[in-house]
Structures are given as C-alpha cells and as structure tokens.
PDB file of N, CA, C and O in Angstrom:
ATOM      1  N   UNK A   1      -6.230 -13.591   5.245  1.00  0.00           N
ATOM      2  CA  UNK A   1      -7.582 -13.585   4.739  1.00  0.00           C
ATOM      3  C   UNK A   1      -7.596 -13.312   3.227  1.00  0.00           C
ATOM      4  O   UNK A   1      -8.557 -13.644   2.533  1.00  0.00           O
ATOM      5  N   UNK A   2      -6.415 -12.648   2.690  1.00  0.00           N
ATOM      6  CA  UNK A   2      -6.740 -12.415   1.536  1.00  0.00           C
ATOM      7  C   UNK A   2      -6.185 -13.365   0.314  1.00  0.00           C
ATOM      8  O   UNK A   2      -6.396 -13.493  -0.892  1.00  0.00           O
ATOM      9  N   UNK A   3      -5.221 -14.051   1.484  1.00  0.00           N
ATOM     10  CA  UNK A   3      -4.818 -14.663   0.375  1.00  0.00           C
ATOM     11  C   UNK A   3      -6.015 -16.009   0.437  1.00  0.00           C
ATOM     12  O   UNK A   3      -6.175 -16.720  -0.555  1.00  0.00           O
ATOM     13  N   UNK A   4      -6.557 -16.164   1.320  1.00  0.00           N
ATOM     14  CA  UNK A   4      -7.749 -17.102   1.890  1.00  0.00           C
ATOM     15  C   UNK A   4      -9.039 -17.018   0.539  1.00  0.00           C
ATOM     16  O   UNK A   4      -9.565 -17.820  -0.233  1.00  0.00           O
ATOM     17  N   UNK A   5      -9.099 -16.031   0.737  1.00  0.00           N
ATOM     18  CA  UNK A   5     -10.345 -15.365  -0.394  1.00  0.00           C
ATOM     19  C   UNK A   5      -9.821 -15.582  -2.159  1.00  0.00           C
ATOM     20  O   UNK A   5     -10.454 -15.638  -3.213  1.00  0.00           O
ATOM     21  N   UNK A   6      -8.661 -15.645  -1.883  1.00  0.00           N
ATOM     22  CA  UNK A   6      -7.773 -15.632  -3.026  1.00  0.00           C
ATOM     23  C   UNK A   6      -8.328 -13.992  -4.381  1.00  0.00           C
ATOM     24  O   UNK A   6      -8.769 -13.788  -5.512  1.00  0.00           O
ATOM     25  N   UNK A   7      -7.782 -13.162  -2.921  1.00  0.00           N
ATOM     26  CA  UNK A   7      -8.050 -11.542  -3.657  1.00  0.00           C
ATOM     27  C   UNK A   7      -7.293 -11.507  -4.603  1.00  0.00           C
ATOM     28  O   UNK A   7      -6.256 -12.153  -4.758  1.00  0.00           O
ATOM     29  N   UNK A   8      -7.936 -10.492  -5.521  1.00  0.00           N
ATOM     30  CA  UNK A   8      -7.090 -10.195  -6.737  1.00  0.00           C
ATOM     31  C   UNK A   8      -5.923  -8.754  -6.267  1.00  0.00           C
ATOM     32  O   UNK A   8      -4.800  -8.408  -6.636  1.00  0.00           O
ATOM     33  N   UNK A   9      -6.630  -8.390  -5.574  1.00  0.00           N
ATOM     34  CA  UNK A   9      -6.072  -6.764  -4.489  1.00  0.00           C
ATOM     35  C   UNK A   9      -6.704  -6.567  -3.452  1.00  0.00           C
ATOM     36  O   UNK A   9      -7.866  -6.896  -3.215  1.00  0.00           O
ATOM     37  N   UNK A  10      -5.642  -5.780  -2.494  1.00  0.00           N
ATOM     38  CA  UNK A  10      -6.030  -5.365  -1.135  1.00  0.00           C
ATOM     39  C   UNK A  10      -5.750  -3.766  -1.401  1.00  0.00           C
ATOM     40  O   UNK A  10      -4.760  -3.300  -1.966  1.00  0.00           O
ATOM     41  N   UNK A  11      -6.746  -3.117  -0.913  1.00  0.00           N
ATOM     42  CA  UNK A  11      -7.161  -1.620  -1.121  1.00  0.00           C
ATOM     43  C   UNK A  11      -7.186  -1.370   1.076  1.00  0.00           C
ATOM     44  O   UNK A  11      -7.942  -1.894   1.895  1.00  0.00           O
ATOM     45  N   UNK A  12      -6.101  -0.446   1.276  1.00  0.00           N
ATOM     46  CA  UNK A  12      -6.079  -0.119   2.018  1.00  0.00           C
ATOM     47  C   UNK A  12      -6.329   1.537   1.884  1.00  0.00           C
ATOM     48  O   UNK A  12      -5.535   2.285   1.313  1.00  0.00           O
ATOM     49  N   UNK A  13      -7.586   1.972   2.519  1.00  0.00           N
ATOM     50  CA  UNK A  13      -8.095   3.146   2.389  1.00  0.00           C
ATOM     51  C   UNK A  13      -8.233   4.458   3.619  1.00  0.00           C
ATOM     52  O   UNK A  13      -9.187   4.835   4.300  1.00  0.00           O
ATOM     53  N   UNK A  14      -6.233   5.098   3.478  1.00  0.00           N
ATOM     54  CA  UNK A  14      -6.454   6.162   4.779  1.00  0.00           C
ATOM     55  C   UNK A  14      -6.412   5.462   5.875  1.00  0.00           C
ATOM     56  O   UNK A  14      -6.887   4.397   6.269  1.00  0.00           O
ATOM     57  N   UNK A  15      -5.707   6.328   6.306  1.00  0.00           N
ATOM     58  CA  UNK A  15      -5.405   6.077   8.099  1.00  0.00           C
ATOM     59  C   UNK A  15      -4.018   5.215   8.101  1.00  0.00           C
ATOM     60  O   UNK A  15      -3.357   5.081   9.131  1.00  0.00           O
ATOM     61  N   UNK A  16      -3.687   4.713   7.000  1.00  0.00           N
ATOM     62  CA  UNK A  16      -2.251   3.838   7.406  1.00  0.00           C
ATOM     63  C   UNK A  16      -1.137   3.557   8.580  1.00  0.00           C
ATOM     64  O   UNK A  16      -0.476   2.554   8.850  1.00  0.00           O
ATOM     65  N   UNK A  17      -1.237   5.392   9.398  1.00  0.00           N
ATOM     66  CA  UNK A  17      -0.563   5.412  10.597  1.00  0.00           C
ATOM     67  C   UNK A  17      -1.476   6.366  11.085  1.00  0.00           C
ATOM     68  O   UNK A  17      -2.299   7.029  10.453  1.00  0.00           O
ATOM     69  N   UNK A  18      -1.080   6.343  12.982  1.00  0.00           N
ATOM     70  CA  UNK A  18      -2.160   7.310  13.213  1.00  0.00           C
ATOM     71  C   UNK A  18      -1.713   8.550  13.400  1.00  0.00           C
ATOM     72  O   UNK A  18      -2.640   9.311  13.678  1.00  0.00           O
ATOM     73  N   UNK A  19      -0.495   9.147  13.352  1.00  0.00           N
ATOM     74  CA  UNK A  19      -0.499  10.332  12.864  1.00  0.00           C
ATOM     75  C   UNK A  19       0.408  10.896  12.139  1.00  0.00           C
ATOM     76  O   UNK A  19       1.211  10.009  11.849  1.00  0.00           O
ATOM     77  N   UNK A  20       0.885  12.373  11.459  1.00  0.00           N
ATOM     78  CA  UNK A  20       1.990  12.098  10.274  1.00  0.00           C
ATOM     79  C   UNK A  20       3.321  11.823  10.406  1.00  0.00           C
ATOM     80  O   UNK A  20       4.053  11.692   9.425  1.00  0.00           O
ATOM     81  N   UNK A  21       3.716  11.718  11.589  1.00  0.00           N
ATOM     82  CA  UNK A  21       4.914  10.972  11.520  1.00  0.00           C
ATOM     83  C   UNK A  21       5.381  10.177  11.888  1.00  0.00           C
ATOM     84  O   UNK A  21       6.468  10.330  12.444  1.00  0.00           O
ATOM     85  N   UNK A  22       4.751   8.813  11.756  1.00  0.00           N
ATOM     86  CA  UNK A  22       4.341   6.958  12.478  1.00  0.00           C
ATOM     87  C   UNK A  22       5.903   7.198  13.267  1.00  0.00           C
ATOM     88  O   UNK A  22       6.718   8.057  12.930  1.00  0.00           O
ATOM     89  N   UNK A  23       6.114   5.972  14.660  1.00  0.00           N
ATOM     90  CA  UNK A  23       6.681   5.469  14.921  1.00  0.00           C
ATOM     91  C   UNK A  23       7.660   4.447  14.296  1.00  0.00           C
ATOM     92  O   UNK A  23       7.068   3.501  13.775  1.00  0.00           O
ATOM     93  N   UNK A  24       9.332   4.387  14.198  1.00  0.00           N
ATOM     94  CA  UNK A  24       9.960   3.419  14.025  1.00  0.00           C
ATOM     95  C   UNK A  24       8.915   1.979  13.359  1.00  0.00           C
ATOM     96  O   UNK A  24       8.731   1.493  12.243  1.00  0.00           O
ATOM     97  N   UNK A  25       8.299   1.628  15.107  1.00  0.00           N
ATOM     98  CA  UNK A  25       7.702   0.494  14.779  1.00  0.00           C
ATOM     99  C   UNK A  25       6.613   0.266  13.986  1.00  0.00           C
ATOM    100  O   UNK A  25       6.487  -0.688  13.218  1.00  0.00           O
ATOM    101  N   UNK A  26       5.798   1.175  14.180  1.00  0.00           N
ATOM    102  CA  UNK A  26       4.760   1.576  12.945  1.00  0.00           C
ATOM    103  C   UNK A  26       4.958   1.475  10.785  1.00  0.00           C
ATOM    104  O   UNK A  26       4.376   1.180   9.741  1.00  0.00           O
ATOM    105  N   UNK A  27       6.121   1.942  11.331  1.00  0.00           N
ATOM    106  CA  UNK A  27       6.418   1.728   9.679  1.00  0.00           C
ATOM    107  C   UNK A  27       7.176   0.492   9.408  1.00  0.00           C
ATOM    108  O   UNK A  27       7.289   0.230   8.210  1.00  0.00           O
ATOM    109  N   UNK A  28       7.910  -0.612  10.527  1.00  0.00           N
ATOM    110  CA  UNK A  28       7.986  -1.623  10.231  1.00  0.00           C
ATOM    111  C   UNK A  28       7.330  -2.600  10.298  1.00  0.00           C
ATOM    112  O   UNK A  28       7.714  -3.721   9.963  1.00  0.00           O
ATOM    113  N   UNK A  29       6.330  -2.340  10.704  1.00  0.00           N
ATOM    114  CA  UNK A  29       4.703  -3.575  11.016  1.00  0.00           C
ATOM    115  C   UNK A  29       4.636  -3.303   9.318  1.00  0.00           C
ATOM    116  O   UNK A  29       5.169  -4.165   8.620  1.00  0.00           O
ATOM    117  N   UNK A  30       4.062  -2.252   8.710  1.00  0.00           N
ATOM    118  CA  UNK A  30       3.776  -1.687   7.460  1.00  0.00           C
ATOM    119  C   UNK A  30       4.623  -2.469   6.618  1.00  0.00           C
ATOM    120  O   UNK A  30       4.264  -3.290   5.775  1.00  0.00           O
ATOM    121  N   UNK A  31       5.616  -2.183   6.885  1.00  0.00           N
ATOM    122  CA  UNK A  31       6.593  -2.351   5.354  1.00  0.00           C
ATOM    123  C   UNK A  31       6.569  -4.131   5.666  1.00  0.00           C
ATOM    124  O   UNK A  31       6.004  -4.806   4.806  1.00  0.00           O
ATOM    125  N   UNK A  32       7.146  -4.826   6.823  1.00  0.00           N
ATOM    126  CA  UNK A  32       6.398  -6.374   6.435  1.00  0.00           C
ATOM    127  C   UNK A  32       5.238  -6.759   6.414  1.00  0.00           C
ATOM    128  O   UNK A  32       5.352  -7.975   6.264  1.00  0.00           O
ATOM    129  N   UNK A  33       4.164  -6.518   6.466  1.00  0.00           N
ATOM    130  CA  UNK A  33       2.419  -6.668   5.678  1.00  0.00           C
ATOM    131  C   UNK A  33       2.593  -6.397   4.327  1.00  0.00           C
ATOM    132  O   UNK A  33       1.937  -7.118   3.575  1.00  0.00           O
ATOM    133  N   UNK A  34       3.102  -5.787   3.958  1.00  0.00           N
ATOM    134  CA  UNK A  34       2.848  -5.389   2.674  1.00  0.00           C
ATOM    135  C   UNK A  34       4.166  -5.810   1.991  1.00  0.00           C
ATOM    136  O   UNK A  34       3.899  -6.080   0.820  1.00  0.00           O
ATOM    137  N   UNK A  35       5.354  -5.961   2.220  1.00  0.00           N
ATOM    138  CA  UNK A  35       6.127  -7.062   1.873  1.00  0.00           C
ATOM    139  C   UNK A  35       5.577  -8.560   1.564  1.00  0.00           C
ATOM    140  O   UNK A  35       5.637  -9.037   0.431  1.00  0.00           O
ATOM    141  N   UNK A  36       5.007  -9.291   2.735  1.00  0.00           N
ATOM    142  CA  UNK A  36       4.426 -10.527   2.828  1.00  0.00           C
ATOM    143  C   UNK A  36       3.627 -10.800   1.604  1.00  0.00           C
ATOM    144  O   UNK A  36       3.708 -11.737   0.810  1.00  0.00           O
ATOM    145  N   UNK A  37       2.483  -9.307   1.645  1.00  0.00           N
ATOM    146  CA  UNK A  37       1.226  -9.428   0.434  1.00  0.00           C
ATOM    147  C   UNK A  37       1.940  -9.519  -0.755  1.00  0.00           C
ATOM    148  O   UNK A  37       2.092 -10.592  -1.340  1.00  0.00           O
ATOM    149  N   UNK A  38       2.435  -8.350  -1.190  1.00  0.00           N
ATOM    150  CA  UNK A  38       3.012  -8.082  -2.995  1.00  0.00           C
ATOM    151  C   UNK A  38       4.085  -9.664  -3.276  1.00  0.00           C
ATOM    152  O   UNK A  38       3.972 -10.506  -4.167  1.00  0.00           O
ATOM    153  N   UNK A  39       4.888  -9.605  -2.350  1.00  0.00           N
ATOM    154  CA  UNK A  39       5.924 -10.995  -2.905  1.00  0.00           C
ATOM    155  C   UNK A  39       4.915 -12.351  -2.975  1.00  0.00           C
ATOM    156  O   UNK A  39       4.648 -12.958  -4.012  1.00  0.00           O
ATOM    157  N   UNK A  40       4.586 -12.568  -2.079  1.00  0.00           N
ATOM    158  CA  UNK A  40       3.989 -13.764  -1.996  1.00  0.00           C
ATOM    159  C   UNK A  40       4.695 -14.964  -1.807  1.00  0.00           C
ATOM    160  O   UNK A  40       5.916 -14.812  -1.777  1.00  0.00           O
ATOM    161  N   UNK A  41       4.273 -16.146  -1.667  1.00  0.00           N
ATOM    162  CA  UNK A  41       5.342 -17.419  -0.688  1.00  0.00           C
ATOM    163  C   UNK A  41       5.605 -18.522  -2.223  1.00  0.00           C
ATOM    164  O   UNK A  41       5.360 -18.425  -3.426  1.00  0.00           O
ATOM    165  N   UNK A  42       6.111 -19.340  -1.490  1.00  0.00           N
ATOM    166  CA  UNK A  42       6.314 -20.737  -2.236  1.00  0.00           C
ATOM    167  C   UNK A  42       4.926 -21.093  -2.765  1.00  0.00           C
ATOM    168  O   UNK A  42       4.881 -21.373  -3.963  1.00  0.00           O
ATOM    169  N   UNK A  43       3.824 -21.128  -2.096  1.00  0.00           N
ATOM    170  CA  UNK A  43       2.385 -21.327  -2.393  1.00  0.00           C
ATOM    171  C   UNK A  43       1.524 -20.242  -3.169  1.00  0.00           C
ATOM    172  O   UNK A  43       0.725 -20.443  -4.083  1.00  0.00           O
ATOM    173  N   UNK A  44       1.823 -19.258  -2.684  1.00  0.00           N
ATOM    174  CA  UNK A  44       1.117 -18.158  -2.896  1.00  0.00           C
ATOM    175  C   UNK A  44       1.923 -17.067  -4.435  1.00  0.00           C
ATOM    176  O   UNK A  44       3.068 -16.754  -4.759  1.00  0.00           O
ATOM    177  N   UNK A  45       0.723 -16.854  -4.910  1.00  0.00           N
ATOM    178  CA  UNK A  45       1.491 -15.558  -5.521  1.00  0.00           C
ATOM    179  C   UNK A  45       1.532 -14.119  -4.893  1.00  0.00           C
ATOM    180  O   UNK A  45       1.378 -14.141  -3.672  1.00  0.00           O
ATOM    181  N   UNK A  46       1.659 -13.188  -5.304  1.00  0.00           N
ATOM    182  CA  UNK A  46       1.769 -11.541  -4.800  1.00  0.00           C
ATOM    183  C   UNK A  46       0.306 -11.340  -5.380  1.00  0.00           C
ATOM    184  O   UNK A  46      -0.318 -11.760  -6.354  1.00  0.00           O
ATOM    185  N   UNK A  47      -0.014 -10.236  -3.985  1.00  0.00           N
ATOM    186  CA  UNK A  47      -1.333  -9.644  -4.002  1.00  0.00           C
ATOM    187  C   UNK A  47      -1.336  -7.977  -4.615  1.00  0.00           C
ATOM    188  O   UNK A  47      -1.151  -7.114  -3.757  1.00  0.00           O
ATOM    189  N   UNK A  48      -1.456  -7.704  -5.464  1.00  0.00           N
ATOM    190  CA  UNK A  48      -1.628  -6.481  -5.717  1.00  0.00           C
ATOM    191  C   UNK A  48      -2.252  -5.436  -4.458  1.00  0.00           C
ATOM    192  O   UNK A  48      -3.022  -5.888  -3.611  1.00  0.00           O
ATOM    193  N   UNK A  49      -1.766  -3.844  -4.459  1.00  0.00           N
ATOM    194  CA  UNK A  49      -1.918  -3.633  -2.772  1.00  0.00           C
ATOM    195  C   UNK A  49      -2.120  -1.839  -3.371  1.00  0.00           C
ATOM    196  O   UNK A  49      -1.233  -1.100  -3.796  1.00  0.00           O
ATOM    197  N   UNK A  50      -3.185  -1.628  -3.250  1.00  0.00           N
ATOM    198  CA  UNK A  50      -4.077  -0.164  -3.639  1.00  0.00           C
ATOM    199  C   UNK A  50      -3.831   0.408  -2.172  1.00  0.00           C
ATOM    200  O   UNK A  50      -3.970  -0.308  -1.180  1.00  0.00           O
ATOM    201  N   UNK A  51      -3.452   1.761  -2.104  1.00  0.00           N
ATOM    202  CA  UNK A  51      -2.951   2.391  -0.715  1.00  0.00           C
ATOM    203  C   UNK A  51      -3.141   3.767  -0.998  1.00  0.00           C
ATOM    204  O   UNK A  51      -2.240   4.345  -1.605  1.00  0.00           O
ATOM    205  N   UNK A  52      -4.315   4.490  -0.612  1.00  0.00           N
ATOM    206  CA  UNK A  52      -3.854   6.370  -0.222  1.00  0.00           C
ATOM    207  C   UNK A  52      -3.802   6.472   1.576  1.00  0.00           C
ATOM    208  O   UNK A  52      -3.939   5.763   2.573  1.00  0.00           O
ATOM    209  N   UNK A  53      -3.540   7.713   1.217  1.00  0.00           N
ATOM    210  CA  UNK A  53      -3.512   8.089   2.222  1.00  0.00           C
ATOM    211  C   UNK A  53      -4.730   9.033   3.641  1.00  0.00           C
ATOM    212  O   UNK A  53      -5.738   9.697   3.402  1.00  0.00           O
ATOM    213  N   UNK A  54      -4.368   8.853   4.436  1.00  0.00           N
ATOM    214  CA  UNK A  54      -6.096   9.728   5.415  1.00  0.00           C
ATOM    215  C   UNK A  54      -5.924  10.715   6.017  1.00  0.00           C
ATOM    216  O   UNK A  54      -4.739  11.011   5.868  1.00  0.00           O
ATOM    217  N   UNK A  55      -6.385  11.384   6.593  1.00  0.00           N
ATOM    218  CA  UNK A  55      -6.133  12.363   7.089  1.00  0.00           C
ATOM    219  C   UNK A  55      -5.243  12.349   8.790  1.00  0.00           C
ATOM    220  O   UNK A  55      -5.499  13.129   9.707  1.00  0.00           O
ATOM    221  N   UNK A  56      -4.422  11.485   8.811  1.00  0.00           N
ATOM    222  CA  UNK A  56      -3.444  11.166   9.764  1.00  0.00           C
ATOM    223  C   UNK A  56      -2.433  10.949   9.167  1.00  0.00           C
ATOM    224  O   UNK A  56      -1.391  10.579   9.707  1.00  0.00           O
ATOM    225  N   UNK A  57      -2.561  11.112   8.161  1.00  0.00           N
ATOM    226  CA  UNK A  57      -1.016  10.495   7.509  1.00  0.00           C
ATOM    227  C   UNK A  57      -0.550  11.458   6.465  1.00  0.00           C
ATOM    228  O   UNK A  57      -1.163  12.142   5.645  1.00  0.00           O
ATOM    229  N   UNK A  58       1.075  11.263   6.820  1.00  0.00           N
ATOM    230  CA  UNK A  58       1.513  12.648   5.776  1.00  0.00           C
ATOM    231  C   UNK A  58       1.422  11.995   4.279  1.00  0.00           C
ATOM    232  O   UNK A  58       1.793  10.824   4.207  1.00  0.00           O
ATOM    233  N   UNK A  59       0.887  12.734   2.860  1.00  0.00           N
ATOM    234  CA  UNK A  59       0.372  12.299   2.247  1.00  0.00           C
ATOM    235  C   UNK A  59       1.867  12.053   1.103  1.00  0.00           C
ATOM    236  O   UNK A  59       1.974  11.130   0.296  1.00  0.00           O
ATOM    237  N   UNK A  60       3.132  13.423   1.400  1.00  0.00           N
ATOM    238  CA  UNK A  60       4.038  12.895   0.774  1.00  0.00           C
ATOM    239  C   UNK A  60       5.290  12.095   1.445  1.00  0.00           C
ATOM    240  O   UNK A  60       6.334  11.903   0.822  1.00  0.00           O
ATOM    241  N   UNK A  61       5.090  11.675   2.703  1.00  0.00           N
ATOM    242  CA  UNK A  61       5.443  10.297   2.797  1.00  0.00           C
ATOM    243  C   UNK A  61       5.424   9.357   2.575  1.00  0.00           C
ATOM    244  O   UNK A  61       6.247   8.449   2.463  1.00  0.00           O
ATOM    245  N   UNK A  62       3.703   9.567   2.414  1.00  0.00           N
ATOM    246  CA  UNK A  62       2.808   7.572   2.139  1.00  0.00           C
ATOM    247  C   UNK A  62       3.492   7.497   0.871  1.00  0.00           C
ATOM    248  O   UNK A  62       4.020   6.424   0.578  1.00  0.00           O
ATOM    249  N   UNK A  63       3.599   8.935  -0.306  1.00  0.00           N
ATOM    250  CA  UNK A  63       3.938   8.541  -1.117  1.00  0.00           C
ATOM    251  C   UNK A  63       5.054   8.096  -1.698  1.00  0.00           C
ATOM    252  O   UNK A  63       5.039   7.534  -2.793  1.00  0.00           O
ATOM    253  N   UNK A  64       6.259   8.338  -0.921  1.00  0.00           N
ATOM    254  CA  UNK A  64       7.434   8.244  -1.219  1.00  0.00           C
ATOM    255  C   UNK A  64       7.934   6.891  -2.056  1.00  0.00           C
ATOM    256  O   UNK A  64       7.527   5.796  -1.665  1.00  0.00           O
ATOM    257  N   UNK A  65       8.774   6.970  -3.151  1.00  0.00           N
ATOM    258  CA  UNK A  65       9.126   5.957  -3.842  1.00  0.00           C
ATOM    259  C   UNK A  65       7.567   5.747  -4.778  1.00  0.00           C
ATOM    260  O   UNK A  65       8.320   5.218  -5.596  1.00  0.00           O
ATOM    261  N   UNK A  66       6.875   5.704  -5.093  1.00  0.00           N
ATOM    262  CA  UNK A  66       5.475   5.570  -5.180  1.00  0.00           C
ATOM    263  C   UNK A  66       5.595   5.087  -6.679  1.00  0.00           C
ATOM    264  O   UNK A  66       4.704   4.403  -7.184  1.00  0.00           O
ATOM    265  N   UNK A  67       6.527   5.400  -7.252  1.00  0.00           N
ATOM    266  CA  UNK A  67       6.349   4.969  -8.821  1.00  0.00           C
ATOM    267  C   UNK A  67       7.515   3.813  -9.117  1.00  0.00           C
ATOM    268  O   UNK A  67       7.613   3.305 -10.234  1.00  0.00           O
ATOM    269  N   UNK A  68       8.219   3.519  -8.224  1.00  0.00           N
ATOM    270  CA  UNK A  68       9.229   2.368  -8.338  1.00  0.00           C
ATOM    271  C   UNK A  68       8.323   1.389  -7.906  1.00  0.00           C
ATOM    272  O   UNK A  68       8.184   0.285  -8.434  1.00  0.00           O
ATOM    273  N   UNK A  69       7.448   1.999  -6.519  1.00  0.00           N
ATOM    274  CA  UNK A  69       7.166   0.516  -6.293  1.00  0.00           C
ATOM    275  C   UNK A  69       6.070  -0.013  -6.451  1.00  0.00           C
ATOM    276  O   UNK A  69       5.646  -1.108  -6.083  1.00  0.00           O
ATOM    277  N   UNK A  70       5.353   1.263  -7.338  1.00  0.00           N
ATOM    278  CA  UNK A  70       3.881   0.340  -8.315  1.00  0.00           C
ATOM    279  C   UNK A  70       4.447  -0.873  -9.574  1.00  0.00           C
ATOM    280  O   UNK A  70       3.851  -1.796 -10.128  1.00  0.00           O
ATOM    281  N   UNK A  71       5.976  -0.315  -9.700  1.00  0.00           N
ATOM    282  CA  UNK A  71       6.161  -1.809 -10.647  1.00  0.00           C
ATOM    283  C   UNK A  71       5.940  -3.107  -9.998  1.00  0.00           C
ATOM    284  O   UNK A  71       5.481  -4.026 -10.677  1.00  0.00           O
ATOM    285  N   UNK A  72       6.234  -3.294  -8.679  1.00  0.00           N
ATOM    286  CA  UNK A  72       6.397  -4.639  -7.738  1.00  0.00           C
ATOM    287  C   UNK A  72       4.696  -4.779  -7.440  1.00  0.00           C
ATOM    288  O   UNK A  72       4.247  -5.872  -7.094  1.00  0.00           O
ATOM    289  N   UNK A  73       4.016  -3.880  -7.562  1.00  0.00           N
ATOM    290  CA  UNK A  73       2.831  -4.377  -7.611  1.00  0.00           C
ATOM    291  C   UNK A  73       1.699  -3.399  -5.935  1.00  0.00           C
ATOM    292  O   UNK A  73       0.515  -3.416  -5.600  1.00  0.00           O
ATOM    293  N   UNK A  74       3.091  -2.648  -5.334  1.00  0.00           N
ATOM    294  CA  UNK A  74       2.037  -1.767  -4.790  1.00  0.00           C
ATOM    295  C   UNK A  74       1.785  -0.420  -5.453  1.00  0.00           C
ATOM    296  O   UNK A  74       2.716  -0.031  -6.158  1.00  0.00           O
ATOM    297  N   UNK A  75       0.576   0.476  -5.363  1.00  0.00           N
ATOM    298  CA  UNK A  75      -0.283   1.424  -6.029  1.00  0.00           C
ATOM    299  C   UNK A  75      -0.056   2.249  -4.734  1.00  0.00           C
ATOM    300  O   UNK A  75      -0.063   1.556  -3.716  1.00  0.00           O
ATOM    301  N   UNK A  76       0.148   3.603  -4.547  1.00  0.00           N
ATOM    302  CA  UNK A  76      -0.145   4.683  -3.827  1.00  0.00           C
ATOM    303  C   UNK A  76      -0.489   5.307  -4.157  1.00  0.00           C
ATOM    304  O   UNK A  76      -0.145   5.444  -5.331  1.00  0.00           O
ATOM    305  N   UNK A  77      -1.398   6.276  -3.689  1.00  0.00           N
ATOM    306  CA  UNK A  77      -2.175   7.467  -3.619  1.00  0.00           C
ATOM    307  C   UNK A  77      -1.784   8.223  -2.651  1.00  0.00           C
ATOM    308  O   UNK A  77      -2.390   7.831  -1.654  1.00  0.00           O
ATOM    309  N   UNK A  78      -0.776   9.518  -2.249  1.00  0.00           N
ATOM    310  CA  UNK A  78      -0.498  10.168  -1.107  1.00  0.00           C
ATOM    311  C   UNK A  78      -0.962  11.151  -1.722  1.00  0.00           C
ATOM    312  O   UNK A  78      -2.173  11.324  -1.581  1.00  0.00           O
ATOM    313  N   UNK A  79      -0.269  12.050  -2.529  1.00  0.00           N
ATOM    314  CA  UNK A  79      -1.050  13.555  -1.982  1.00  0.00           C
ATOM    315  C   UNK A  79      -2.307  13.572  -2.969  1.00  0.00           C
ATOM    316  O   UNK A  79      -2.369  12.545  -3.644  1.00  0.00           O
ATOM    317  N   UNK A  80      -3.292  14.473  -3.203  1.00  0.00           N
ATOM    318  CA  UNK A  80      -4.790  14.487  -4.005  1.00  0.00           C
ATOM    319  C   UNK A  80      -3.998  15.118  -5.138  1.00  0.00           C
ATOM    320  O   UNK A  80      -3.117  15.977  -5.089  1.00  0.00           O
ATOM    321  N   UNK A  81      -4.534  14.476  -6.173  1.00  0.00           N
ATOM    322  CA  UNK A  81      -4.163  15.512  -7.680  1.00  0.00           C
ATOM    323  C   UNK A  81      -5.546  15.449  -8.017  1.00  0.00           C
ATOM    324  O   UNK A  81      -6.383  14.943  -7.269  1.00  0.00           O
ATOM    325  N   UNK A  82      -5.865  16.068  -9.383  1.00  0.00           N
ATOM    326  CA  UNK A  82      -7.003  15.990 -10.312  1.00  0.00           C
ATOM    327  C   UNK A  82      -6.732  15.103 -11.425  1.00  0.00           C
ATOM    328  O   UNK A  82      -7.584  14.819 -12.267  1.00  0.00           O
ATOM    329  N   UNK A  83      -5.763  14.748 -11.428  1.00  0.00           N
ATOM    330  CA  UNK A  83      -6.015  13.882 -12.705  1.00  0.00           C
ATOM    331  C   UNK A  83      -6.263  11.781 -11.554  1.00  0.00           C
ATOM    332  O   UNK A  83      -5.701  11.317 -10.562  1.00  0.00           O
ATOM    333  N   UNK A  84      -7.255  11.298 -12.406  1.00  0.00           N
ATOM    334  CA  UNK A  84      -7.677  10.215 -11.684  1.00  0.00           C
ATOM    335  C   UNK A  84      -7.065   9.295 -12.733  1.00  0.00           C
ATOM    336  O   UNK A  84      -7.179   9.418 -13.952  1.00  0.00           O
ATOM    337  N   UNK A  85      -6.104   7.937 -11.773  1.00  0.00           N
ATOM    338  CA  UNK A  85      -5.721   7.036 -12.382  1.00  0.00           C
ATOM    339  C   UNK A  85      -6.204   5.790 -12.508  1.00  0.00           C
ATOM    340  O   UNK A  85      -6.739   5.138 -11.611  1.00  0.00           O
ATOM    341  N   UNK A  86      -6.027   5.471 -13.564  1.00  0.00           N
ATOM    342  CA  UNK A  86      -6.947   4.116 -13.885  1.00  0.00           C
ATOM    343  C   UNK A  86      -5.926   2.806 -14.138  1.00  0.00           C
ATOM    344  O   UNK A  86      -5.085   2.922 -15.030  1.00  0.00           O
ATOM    345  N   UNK A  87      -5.974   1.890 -13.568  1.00  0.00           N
ATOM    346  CA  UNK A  87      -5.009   0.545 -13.192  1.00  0.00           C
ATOM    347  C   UNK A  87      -5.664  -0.400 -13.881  1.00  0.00           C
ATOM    348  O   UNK A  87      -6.843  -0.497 -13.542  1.00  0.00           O
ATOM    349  N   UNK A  88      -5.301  -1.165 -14.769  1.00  0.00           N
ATOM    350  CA  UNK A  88      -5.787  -2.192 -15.320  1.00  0.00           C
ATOM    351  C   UNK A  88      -4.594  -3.642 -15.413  1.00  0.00           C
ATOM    352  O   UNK A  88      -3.521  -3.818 -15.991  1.00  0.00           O
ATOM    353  N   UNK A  89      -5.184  -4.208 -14.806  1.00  0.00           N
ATOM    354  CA  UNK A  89      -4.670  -5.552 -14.548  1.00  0.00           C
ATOM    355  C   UNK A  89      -5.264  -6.699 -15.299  1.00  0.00           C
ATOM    356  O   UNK A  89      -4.854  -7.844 -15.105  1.00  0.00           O
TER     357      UNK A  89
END
C-alpha cells in the first residue's frame, strides 16, 4: 500500500510486538517488512520507516542499533528522552 500511495514514509506508532520480549518469529516477520520497505525493488525505491516504541514493547530493544540504521533510512524511537528530534528529508 505504501509503495501504492507512493509514501514518502511509513510511521509505525507503538505496539511493534505484543509483548517485551517478541517471539523468534515475531522479530522475523519485522525485520523482513521493514527490510522489503527501506531497500526497495528493481521498481521501487526505499521507503523511509519512522518507528517508536508502545507500551508492549521493550523500548531498549526496539532501539537497538538505532543510529546505524537511521543511515539506511529507518528512524527509531525506543526509550522517551526530552530532547525532540527533528528529521528532515
């Protein structure tokens, strides 16, 4: 759908797994969706991919790696800070 819409980003908001410590399979459904989105195909380009975390999910898990892999084009949000980040594309 999103690449249908031809989104600029997909903002997945909380709840990512349903509780803090997903299943095996749970985090590999995850990691190819969001593989598929950011790379993108022969046709397609990569979807930029906005992600915190909800209150089911451990927040420094979601975040793990979190600054390597905002270069490839996904954004996390796991644990709450005060300082608010601003993404400009």
């Amino acid at each position: 759908m999103a690449r249908k819409e031809q989104a600029d980003g997909v903002i997945i908001a909380g709840d990512v797994y349903d509780r803090s410590i997903p299943t095996a399979e749970a985090v590999s459904v995850l990691d190819g969706f969001l593989t598929r989105l950011i790379q993108g195909d022969e046709k397609n380009k990569g979807i930029e991919v906005y992600l915190i975390s909800g209150n089911h999910d451990s927040p420094e898990r979601i975040g793990f790696a979190g600054k390597l892999l905002e270069e490839k084009g996904l954004h996390i949000a796991g644990v709450l800070t005060k300082e608010v980040k601003k993404i400009i594309k």
